[in-house]
MARNUKOL-167792 format. One record per residue (C-alpha): residue number from 1; residue in three letters; x, y, z. Coordinates in steps of 0.25 Angstrom, whole numbers. Layout:
<rodos>
     i    aa    east   north      up
   NUM   ala       X       Y       Z
...
</rodos>
This chain:
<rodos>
     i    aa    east   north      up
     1   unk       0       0       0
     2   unk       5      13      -4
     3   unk       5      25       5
     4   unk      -5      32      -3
     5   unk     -15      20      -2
     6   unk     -12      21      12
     7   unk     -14      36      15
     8   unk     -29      31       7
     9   unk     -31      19      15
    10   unk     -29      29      28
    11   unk     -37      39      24
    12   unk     -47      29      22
    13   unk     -47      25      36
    14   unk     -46      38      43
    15   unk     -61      43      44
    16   unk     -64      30      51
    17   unk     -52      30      59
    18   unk     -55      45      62
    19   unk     -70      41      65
    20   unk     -66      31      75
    21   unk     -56      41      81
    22   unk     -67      51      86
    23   unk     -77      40      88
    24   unk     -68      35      98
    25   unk     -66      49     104
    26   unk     -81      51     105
    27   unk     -80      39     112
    28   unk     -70      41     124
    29   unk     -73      58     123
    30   unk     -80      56     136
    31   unk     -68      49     144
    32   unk     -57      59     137
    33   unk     -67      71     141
    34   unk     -70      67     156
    35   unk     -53      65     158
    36   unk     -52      76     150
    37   unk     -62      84     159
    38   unk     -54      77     170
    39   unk     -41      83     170
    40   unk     -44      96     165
    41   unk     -54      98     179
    42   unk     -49      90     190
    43   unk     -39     102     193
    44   unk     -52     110     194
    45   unk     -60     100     203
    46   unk     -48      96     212
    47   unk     -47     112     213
    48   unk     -64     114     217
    49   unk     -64     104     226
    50   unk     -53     110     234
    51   unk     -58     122     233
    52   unk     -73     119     238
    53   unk     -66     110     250
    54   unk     -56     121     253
    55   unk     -67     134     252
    56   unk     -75     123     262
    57   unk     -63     122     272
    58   unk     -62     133     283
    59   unk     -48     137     288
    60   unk     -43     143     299
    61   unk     -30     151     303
    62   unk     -23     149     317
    63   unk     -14     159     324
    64   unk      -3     152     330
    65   unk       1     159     344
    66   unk      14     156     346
    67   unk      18     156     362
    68   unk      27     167     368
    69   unk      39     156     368
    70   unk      40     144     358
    71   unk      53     136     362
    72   unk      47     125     353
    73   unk      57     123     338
    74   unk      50     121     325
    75   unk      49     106     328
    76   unk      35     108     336
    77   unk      32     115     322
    78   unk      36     105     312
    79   unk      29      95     322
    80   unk      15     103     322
    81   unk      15     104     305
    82   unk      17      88     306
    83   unk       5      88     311
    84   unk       0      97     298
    85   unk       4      86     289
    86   unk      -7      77     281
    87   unk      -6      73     269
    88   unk     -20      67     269
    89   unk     -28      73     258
    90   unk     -40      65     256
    91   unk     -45      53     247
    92   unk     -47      56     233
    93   unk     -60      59     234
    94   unk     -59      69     246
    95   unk     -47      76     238
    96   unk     -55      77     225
    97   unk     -68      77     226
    98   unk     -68      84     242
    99   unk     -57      93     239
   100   unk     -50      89     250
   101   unk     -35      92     251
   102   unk     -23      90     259
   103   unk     -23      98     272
   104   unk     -13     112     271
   105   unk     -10     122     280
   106   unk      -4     136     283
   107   unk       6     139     292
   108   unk       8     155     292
   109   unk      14     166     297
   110   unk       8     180     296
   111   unk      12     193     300
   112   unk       3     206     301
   113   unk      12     218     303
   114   unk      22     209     309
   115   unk      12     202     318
   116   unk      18     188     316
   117   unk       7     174     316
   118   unk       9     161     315
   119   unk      -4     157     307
   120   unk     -11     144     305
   121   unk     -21     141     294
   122   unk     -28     128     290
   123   unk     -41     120     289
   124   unk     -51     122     299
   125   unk     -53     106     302
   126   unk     -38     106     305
   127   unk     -35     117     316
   128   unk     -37     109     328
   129   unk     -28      99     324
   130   unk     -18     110     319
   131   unk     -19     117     333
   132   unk     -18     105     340
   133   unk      -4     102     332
   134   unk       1     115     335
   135   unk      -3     114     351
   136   unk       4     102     354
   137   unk      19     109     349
   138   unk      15     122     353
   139   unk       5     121     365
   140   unk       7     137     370
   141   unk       4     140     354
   142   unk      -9     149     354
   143   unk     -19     144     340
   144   unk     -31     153     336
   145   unk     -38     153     324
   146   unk     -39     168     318
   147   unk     -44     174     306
   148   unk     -38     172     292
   149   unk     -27     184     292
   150   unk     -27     185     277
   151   unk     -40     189     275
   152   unk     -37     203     279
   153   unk     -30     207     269
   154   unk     -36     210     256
   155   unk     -25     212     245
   156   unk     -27     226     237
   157   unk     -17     230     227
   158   unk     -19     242     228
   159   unk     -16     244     243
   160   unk      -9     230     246
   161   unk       2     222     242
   162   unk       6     209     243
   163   unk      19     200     242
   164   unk      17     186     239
   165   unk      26     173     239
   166   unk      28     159     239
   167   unk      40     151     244
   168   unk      46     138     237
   169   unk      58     131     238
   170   unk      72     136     233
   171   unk      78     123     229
   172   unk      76     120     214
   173   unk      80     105     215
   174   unk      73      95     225
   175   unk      64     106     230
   176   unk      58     102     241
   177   unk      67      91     243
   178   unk      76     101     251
   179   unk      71     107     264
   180   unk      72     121     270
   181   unk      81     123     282
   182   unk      72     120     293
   183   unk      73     124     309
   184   unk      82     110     311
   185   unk      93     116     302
   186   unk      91     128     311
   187   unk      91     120     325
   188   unk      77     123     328
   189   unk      75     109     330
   190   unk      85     111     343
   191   unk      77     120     350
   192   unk      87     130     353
   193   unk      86     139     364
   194   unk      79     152     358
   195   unk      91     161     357
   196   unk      99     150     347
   197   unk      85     147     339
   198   unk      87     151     324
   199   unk      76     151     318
   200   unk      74     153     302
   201   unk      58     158     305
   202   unk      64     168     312
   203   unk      67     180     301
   204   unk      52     176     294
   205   unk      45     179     309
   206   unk      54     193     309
   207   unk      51     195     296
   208   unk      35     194     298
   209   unk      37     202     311
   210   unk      41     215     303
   211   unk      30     215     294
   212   unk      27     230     293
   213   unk      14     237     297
   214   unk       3     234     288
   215   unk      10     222     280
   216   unk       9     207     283
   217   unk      17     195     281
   218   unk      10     182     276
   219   unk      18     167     278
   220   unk       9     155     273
   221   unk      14     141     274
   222   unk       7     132     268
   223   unk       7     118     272
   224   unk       3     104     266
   225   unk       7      91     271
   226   unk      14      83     258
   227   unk      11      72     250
   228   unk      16      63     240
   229   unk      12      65     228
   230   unk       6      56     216
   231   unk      10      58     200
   232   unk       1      58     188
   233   unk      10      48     182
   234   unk      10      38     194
   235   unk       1      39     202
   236   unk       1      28     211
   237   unk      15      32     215
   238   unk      17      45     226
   239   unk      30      55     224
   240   unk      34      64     232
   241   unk      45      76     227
   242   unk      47      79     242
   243   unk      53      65     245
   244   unk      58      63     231
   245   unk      66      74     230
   246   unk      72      73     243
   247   unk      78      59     240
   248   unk      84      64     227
   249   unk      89      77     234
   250   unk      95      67     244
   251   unk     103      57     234
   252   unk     107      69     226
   253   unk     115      76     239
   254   unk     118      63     243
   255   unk     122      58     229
   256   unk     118      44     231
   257   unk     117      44     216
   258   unk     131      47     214
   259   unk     140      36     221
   260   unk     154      36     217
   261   unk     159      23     216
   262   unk     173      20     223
   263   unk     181      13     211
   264   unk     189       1     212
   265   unk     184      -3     228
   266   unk     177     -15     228
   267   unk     173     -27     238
   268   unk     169     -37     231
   269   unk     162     -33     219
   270   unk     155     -20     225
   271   unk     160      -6     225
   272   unk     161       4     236
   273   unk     152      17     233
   274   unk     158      29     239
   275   unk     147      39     243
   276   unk     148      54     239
   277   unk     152      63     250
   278   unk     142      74     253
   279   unk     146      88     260
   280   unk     139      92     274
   281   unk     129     102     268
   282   unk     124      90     258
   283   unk     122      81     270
   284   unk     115      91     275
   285   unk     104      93     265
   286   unk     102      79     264
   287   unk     100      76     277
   288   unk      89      88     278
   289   unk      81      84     267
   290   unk      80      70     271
   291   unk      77      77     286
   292   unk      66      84     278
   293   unk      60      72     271
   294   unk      57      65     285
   295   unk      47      76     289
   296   unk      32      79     284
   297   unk      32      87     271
   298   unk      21      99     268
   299   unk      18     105     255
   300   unk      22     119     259
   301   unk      20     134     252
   302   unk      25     146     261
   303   unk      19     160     256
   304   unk      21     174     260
   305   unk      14     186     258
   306   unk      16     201     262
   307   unk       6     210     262
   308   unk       6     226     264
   309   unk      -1     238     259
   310   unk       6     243     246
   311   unk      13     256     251
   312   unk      21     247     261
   313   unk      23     236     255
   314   unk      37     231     255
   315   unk      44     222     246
   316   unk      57     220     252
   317   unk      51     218     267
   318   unk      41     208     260
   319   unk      51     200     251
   320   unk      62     201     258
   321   unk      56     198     272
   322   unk      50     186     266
   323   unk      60     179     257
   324   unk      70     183     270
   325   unk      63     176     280
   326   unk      62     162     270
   327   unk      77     161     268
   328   unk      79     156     282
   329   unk      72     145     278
   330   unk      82     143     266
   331   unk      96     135     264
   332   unk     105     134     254
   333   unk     106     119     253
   334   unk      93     116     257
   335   unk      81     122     252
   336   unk      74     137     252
   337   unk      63     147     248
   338   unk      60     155     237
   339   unk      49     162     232
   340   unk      40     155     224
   341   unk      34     160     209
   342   unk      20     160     213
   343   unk      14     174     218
   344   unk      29     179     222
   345   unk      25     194     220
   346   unk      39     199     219
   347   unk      35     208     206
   348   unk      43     221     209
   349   unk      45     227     194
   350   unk      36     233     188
   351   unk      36     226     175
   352   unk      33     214     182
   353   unk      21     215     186
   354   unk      10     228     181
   355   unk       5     236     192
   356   unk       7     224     200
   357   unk      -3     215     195
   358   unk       5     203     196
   359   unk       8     206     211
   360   unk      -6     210     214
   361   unk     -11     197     209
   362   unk      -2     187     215
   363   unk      -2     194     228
   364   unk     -18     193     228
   365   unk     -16     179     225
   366   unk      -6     174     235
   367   unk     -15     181     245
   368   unk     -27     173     241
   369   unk     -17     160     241
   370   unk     -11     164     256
   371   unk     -27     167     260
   372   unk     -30     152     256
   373   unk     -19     146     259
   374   unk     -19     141     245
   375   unk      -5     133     240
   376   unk      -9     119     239
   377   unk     -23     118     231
   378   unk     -30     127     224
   379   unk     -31     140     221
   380   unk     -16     142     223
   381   unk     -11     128     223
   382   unk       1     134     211
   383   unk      14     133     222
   384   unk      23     123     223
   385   unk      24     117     238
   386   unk      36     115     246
   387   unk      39     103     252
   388   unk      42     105     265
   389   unk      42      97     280
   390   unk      38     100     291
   391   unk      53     105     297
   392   unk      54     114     285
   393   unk      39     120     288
   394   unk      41     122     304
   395   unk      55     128     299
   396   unk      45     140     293
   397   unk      36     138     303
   398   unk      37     138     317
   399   unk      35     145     330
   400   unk      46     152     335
   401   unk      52     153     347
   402   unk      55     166     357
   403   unk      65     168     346
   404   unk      58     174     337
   405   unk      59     190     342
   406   unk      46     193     332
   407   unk      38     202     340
   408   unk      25     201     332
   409   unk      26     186     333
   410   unk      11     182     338
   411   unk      14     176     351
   412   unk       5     171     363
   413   unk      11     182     374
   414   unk      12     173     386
   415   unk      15     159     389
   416   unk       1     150     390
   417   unk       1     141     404
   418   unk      -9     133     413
   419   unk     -12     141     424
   420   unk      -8     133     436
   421   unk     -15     121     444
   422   unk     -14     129     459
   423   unk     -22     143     455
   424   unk     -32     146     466
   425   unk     -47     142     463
</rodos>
């Protein structure tokens, strides 16, 4: 047959292959539409059922007293936000059809004209056993639930301006494999007499505690208890970066991949190995993130705001105070922060942003975020979370001691004590 007689012979045959071709898509056009239907709106109906179960949710926010002395180190912190971790989030039909999620929380620190809180906000169901938590490390702690401070203020461009920031990891590689330098690297975990006490949270309470007049200082830590994940392409299999990463940061400072052989030894057949020798600092590293891996882990996003009206207002104060009071957190080896892309309103030229249109809007939206604790899930599920435990968390936020020379820090001004068994009747 000639390629000709071919091309005729196909041509023959193509309006009943083509026939057959859209009888068969008329046939499965109802399964193709419904998967299709599927995908495009599941992000949508995940999102609405969240939404309806969140708006149906009360939350409350607790002030946290401290006592006129706390002796006690970050370890009775880290031991309360243990008590904060629960990965439980429902069967599928709770999580998708409910809208219920994985509990989160917010740990803050807010100050009002350089009047310095310590904040608390979560789900209303959950505040006994949070304040139970809290009282059995801290028993002379003072809790009480107080209006949402954040409804006060209403943003005005036109009187009000706002600085907005996110905060993520430093290190490019293995991000949150790497941990922060936490209170133990600063022998907190000691309990040192209060005159040799170096404590990193220090400079941020200072900070906080020379707001100005009329200006205020938000900190919001957002807190989630971390889980392992499942991929699309296999399913029945859990990863988890945070773990993952870790070991591979390990064997790469260790070098466990890069044995060097010792030529020209051998005992019967077998060669020795001869390990690679590793500095101090690297020894170092290794050990505190395999330190880190044996403690709870949260999905963490740390946010600042500062608000003043727009005749005051003062970048370098703002900008300067914040990013300052982050470094202590920071080391060179391990790991750091740094401002994050999303709603960093650093836009001083003029040709970057038209009569500040771009600032206006991100700071009305990272106030709308901040005011509903929004990081995890919708609206403003679009930041990347830290990996962080429960060491690095009560690192960045703990109750100081009678170190801390902050006079606006919220205290309780006397010391609470039974009265005693032989009063007079």
């Amino acid at each position: 047959m000639t390629i000709s007689q071919a091309i005729l012979s196909l041509s023959d045959l193509f309006p009943q292959l083509w026939n057959n071709v859209v009888s068969l898509l008329v046939i499965i056009s109802p399964i193709f539409m419904a998967v299709l239907l599927f995908v495009i709106f599941w992000e949508l109906w995940v999102n609405y059922v969240r939404s309806k179960q969140m708006f149906a949710t009360k939350y409350v926010v607790l002030e946290l007293k401290l006592p006129k002395d706390t002796f006690k180190s970050p370890l009775a912190m880290e031991v309360f936000l243990q008590s904060l971790h629960n990965t439980a989030d429902g069967n599928y039909f709770k999580q998708y059809w409910l809208g219920e999620t994985r509990p989160w929380y917010s740990l803050e620190l807010v100050s009002v004209e350089g009047n310095v809180k310590f904040l608390l906000w979560a789900e209303n169901a959950r505040k006994v056993g949070v304040m139970s938590a809290l009282y059995s490390q801290y028993p002379e702690i003072e809790i009480r639930e107080v209006e949402d401070y954040t409804k006060s203020i209403h943003f005005d461009p036109k009187i009000t301006r706002i600085w907005a920031c996110e905060f993520q990891f430093s290190k490019k590689k293995y991000t949150n494999a790497y941990p922060i330098k936490t209170y133990i690297d600063y022998g907190l975990d000691k309990d040192p007499k209060e005159e040799f006490k170096i404590d990193p949270m220090l400079p941020l309470l200072e900070f906080l505690g020379s707001v100005p007049v009329n200006q205020q200082v938000w900190m919001q830590v957002l807190i989630m208890a971390h889980k392992k994940k499942r991929k699309f392409i296999d399913w029945f299999k859990e990863t988890d970066d945070w773990e993952d990463g870790a070991k591979k940061a390990v064997d790469e400072i260790l070098r466990r991949d890069s044995e060097t052989k010792v030529a020209g030894v051998e005992i019967e057949g077998t060669e020795f190995t001869k390990m690679p020798s590793i500095s101090m600092g690297e020894k170092d590293v290794a050990e505190a993130i395999e330190r880190s891996q044996k403690k709870h882990p949260f999905d963490v996003g740390i946010r600042f705001l500062y608000i003043s009206p727009k005749e005051s207002f003062n970048t370098p104060f703002g900008l300067g105070g914040v990013m300052s009071s982050m470094k202590h957190f920071s080391s060179n080896t391990l790991n750091g922060f740094k401002p994050a892309k999303r709603w960093h309103t650093k836009l001083d030229n003029s040709w970057d942003d038209f009569r500040n249109m771009r600032r206006n809007r991100y700071g009305k939206l990272a106030l709308d975020a901040y005011r509903r604790r929004s990081f995890f899930f919708t609206p403003y599920d679009g930041g990347t979370p830290m990996v962080m435990n429960t060491e690095e968390l009560a690192t960045i936020y703990h109750f100081p001691g009678s170190v801390s020379a902050t006079p606006n820090l919220a205290r309780i001004p006397s010391k609470k004590a039974e009265a005693p068994s032989n009063l007079p009747i």
